[in-house]
N, C-alpha and C positions, 0 to 999 in steps of 0.2 A: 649729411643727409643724402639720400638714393632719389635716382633722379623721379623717379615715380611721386614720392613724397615732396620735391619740388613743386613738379607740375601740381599738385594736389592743392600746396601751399598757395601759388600761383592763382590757380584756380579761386580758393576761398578768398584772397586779395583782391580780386578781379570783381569774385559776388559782390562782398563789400562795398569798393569803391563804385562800379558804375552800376548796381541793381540791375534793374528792366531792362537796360539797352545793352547786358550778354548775349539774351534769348536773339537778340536784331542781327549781331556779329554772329552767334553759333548758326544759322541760317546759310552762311556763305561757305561755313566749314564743308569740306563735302562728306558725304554720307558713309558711314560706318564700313556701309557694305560695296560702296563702288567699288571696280574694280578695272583693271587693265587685261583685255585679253585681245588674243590673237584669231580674229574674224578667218575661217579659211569655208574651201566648199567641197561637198562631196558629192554627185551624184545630185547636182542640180542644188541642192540645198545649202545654206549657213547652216557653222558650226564654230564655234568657240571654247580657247581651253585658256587659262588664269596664264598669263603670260610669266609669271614669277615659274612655271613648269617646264617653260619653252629656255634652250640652250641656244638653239641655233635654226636658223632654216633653210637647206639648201636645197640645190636641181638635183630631178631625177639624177641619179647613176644607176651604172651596172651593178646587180644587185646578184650575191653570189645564192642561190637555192641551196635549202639544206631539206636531205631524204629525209621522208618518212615525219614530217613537220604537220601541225594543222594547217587550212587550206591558206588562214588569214596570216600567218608568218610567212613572208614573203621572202627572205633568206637575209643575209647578210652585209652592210657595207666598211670598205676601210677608209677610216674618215679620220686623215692625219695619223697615220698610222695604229688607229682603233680601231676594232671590230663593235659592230654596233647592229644588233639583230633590226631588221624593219617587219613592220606588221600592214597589211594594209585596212584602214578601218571600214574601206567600205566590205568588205568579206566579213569581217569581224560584227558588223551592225549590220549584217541582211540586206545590204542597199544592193541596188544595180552596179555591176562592173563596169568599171568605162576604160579605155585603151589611155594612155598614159598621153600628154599632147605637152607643151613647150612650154605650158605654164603647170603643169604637174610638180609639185615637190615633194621635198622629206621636211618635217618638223621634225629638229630632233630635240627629246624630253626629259626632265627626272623621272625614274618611275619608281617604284618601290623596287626593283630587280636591280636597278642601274641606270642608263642613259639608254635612248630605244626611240630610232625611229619610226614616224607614221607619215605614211605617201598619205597625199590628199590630193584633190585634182587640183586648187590653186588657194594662195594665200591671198586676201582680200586686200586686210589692212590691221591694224591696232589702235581698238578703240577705249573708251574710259566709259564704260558702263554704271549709270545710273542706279543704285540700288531699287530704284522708285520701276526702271525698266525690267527687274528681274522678278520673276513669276517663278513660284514652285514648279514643279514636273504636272501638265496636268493627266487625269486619271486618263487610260486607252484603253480599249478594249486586250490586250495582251502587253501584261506584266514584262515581256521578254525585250517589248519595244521599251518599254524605260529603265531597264537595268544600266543603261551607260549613261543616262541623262540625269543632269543636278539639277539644273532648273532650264528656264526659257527665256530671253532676253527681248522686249520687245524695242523697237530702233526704227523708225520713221516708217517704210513703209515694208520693213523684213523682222522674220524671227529668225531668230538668232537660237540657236540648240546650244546650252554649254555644258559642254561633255564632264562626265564623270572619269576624268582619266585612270583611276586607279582602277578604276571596272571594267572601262574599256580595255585595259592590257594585262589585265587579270589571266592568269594561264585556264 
């Protein structure tokens, strides 16, 4: 039997035997759509990406410029003997530039291209978001502002933006 059919089997043994007090235990289960992500900031704001995306996350380095590039690929690094293009998202999302400071990093990500890092001004932390916390994209007055956003995560007394990474690094 495939473990699917297992669980399935599992499951209708379970209905069976305890009835009503399932619905009491699936309550504690956590919710479908939580998820794990990596809280970082740009230009004064939260922002989060699915943490199953995130490789690695290291300090600025020196970053090699490649000519004739859009303005938001930010050039090159060797990361263990890898080249690994970086992008910066604040150029890339229209935000304000900020000068790179001691908590500046590279997330580096899967992307649909390969592995690619994104400077961000700092990484916060990694949290377990609440499917109950996340909100659709809501409407803006310019469609351009949410071409990179999935949805909105609300979180005590911050939102939280959680990036559409495949958009955001879209050529």
């Amino acid at each position: 039997m495939s473990l699917a059919g297992e669980c399935r089997t599992t499951e209708m043994s379970q209905d069976a035997i305890a009835g009503p007090e399932i619905e009491a235990s699936e309550a504690r289960v956590p919710h479908a759509e939580d998820r794990q992500t990596v809280v970082f900031r740009l230009s004064g704001e939260s922002y989060g990406i699915d943490i199953f995306r995130v490789n690695e996350i290291i300090r600025m380095r020196d970053i090699t410029p490649i000519p004739r590039t859009e303005a938001h690929i930010r050039g090159l690094v060797n990361l263990r003997g890898k080249t690994i293009p970086v992008v910066d998202l604040r150029i890339r999302m229209g935000l304000e530039v900020q000068a790179e400071t001691e908590s500046s990093r590279i997330i580096v990500v899967d992307s649909e291209e390969g592995q690619v890092g994104i400077m961000v001004d700092a990484v916060n932390e990694v949290v377990t978001l609440d499917g109950e916390q996340i909100e659709p994209t809501p409407a803006l007055a310019n469609d351009d502002q949410t071409e990179y956003v999935e949805a909105v995560a609300k979180r005590e007394a911050e939102l939280v933006t959680l990036l559409n990474l495949d958009s955001a690094l879209a050529a």
